[in-house]
C-alpha positions in Angstrom: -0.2 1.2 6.5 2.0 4.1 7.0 1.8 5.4 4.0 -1.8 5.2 4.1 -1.9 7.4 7.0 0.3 9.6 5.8 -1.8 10.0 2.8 -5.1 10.1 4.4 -3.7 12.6 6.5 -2.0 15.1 3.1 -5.7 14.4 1.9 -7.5 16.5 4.5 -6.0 19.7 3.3 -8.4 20.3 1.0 -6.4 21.1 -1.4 -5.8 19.2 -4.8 -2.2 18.6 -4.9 -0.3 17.4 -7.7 1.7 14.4 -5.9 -1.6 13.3 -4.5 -3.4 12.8 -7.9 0.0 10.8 -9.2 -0.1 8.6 -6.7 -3.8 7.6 -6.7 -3.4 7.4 -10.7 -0.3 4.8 -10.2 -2.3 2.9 -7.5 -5.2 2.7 -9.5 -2.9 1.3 -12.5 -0.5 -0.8 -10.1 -3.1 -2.1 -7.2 -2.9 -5.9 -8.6 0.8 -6.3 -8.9 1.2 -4.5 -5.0 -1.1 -7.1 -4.4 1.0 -10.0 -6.0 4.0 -8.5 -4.7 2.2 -9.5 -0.7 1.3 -12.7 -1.9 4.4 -14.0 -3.2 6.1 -11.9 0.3 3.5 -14.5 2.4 4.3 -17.7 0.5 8.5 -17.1 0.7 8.1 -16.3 4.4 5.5 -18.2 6.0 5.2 -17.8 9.5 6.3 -20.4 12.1 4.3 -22.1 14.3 5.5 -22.9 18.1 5.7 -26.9 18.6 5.6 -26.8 22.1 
């Protein structure tokens, strides 16, 4: 989410900046794997409930 912002907030420049249209090419490429990569994070480290 950080990186988002930071992103979002590179973006309102105006200008058309290199490292900006690298990234959103490798994102647009990549997006399923960062996607996998979450999932596979959520199912090694589930979160644990309080038995009270």
């Amino acid at each position: 989410m950080m990186m988002l912002g930071v992103l979002l907030t590179i973006n309102q420049a105006g200008v058309n900046n290199e490292f900006l249209i690298k990234i959103r090419k490798t994102l647009e490429v990549y997006w399923p794997l960062i996607l996998s990569f979450i999932g596979i994070y959520m199912i090694s480290f589930p979160k644990k409930k309080n038995k009270r």
